[in-house]
PADOTI-528417 format. One record per residue (C-alpha): chain; y, z, x; residue in one letter. Coordinates in pm, whole numbers, always signed. Layout:
<nodes>
[node 'A'; [Y; Z; X]; 'A'],
...
</nodes>
This chain:
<nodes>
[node 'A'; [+0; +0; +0]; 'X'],
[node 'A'; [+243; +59; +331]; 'X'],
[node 'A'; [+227; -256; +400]; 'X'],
[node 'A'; [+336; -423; +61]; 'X'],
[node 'A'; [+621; -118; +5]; 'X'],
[node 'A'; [+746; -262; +370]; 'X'],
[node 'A'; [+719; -648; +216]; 'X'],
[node 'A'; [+964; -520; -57]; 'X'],
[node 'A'; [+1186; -388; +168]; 'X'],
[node 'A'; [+1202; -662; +369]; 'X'],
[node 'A'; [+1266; -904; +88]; 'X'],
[node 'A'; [+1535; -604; -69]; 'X'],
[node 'A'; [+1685; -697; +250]; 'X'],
[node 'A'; [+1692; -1083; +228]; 'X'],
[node 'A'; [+1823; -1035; -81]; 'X'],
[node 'A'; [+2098; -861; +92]; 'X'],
[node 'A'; [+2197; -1100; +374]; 'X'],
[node 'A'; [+2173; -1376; +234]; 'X'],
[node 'A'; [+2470; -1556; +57]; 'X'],
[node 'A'; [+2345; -1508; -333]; 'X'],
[node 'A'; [+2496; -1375; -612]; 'X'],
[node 'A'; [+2476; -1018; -621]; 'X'],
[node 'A'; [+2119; -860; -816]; 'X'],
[node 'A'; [+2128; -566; -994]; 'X'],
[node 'A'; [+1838; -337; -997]; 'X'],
[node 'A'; [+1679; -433; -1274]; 'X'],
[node 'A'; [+1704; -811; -1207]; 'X'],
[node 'A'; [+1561; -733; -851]; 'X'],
[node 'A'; [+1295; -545; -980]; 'X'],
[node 'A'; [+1196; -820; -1219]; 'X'],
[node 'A'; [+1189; -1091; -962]; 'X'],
[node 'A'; [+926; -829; -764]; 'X'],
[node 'A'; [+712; -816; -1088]; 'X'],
[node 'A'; [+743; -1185; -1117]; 'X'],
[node 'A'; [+624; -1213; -764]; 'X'],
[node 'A'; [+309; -1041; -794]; 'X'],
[node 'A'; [+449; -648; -687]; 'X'],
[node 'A'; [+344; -355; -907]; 'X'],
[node 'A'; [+606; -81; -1020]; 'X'],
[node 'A'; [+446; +174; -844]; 'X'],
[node 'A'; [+546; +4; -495]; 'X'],
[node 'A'; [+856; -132; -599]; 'X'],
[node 'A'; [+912; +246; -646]; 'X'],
[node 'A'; [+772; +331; -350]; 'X'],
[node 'A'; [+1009; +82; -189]; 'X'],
[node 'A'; [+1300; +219; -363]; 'X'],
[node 'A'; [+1259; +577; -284]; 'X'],
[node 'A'; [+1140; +508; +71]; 'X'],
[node 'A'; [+1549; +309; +107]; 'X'],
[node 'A'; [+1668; +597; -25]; 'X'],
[node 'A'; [+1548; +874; +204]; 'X'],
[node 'A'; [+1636; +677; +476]; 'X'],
[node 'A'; [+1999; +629; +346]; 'X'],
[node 'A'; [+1998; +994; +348]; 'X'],
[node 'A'; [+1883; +1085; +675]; 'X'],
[node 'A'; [+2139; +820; +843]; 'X'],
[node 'A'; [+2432; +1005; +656]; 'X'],
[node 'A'; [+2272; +1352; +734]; 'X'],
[node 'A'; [+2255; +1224; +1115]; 'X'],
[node 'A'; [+2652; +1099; +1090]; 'X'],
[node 'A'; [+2742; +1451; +927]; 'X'],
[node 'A'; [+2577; +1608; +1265]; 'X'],
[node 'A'; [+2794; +1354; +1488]; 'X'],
[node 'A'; [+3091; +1430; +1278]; 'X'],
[node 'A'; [+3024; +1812; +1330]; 'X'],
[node 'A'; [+3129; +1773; +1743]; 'X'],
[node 'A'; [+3410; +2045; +1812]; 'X'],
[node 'A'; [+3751; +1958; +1743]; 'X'],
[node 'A'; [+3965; +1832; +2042]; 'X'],
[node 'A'; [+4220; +2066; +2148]; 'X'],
[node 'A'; [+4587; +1972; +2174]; 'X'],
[node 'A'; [+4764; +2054; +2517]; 'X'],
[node 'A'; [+5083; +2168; +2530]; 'X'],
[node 'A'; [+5365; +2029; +2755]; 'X'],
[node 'A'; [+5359; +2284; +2947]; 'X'],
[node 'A'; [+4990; +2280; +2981]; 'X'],
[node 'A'; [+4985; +1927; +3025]; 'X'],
[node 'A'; [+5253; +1973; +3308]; 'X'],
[node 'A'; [+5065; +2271; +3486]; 'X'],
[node 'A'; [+4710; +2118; +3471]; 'X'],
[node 'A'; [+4590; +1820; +3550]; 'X'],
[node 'A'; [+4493; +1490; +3392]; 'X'],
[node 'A'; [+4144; +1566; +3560]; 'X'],
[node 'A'; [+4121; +1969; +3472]; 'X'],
[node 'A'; [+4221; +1914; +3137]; 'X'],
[node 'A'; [+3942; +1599; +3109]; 'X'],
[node 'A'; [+3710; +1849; +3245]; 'X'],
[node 'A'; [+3775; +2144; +3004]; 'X'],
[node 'A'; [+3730; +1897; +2728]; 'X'],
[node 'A'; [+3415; +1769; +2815]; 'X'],
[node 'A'; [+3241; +2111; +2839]; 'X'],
[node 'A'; [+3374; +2208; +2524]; 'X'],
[node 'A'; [+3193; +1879; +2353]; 'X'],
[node 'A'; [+2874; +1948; +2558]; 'X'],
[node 'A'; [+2859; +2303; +2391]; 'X'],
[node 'A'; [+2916; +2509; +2747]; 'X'],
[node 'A'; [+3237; +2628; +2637]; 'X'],
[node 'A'; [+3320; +2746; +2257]; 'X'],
[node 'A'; [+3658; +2741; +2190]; 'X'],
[node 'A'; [+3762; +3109; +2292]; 'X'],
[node 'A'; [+3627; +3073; +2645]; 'X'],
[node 'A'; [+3857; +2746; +2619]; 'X'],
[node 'A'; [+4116; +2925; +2509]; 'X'],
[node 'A'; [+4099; +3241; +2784]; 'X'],
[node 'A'; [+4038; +2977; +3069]; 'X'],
[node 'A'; [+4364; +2776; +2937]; 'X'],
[node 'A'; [+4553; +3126; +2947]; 'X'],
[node 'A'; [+4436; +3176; +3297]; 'X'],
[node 'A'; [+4512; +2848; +3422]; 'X'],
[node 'A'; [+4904; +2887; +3314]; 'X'],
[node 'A'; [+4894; +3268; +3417]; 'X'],
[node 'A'; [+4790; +3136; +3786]; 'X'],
[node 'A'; [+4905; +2807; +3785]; 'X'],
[node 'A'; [+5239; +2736; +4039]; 'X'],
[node 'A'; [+5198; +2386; +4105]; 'X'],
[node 'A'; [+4967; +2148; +3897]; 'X'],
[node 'A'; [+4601; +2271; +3846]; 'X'],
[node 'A'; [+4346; +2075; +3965]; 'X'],
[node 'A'; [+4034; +1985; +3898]; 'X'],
[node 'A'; [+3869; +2174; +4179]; 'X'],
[node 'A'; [+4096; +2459; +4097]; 'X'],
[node 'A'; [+3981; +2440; +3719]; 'X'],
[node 'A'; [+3617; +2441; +3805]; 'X'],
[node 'A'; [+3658; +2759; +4040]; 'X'],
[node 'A'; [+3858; +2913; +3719]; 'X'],
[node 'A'; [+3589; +2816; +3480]; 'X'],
[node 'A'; [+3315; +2897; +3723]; 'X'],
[node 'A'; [+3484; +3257; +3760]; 'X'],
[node 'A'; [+3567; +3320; +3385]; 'X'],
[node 'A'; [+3188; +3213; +3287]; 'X'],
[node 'A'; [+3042; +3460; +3538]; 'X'],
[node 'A'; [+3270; +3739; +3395]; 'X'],
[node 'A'; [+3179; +3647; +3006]; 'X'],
[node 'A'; [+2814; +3653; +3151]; 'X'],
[node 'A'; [+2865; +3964; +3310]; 'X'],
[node 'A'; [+2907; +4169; +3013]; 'X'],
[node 'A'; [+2579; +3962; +2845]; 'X'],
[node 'A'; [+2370; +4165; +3144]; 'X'],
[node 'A'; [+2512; +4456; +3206]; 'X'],
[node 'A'; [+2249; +4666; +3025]; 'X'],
[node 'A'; [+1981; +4538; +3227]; 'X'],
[node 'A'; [+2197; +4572; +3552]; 'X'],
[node 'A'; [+2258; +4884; +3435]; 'X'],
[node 'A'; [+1875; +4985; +3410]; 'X'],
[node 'A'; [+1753; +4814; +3726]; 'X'],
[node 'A'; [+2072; +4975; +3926]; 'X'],
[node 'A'; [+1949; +5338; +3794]; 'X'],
[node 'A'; [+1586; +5249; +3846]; 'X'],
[node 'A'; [+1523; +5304; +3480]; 'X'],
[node 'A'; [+1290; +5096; +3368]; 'X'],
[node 'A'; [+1174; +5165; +3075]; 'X'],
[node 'A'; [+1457; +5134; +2911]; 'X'],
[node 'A'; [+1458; +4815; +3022]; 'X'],
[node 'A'; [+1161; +4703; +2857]; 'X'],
[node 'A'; [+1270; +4864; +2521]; 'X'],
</nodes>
C-alpha cells in the first residue's frame, strides 16, 4: 500500500507543478478514483502530506526560536570591536552564552575598556567571566574535596 500512497503523492504533486487549472480536493480525489486508487490510500496520501506539512513548520518554529540579536550601543560599538562584538554574537547563537552572561561580559568590556576592545581581549574577558560563572556551579564539590569530606560529596 506504501508504494501506491507514494504514487498519489507524486501525481498530487504533478498536479501541482504543472501549468493546469487549479483542482480542488474533491475534483482531485475523483480523478484518483477514476484512475484506479481506492479512498483508503488517497487518504492515506492525504494525511501522510499533511504530517509532513506539519513537521516542516514545527522545524521553521525551532529555527525561528534562535536568540534575539542584541543591539550595541555607540558607545559599545566605539569601545569594542567589529571582531569582539562578531564574536560575542556568535556564542550567544551557538547557546554558550545566554543573554545575562552577554550582558555581564558587555558591562565588563566598557568597565575595562580604554582603547577599542579586541577580539583577543574579548576572548580573555569571556574566557575569565565563564570560569567565574563556573566557579560558583562547583564550589560544593571543591568545597568537599578541599575538606576531604567525601561523603558529602557523594550525597
Amino acid at each position: 500500500m506504501r508504494e501506491r500512497v507514494l504514487a498519489i503523492v507524486t501525481l498530487i504533486a504533478r498536479y501541482v507543478m504543472e501549468d493546469r487549472d487549479p483542482l480542488t480536493e474533491s475534483d482531485l480525489v475523483e480523478e484518483l478514483l477514476a484512475v484506479g486508487f481506492e479512498a483508503e490510500e488517497i487518504d492515506a496520501a492525504f494525511s501522510w502530506m499533511e504530517s509532513l506539512s506539519l513537521q516542516t513548520s514545527t522545524q521553521t518554529d525551532v529555527l525561528l526560536s534562535l536568540p534575539p540579536q542584541r543591539i550595541f550601543t555607540p558607545e559599545e560599538i566605539q569601545l569594542i570591536s567589529c571582531e569582539a562584538r562578531g564574536f560575542l554574537s556568535r556564542l550567544r547563537s551557538l547557546g554558550i552564552l545566554d543573554e545575562h552572561a552577554q550582558e555581564e561580559i558587555i558591562d565588563r568590556a566598557m568597565q575595562v575598556a580604554e582603547d577599542e576592545l579586541s577580539l583577543k581581549e574579548m576572548k580573555t574577558l569571556t574566557a575569565l567571566t565563564l570560569f567565574a560563572r563556573s566557579h560558583e556551579d562547583w564550589r560544593r564539590e571543591v568545597d568537599c574535596f578541599m575538606e576531604d569530606d567525601w561523603s558529602r560529596l557523594y550525597h
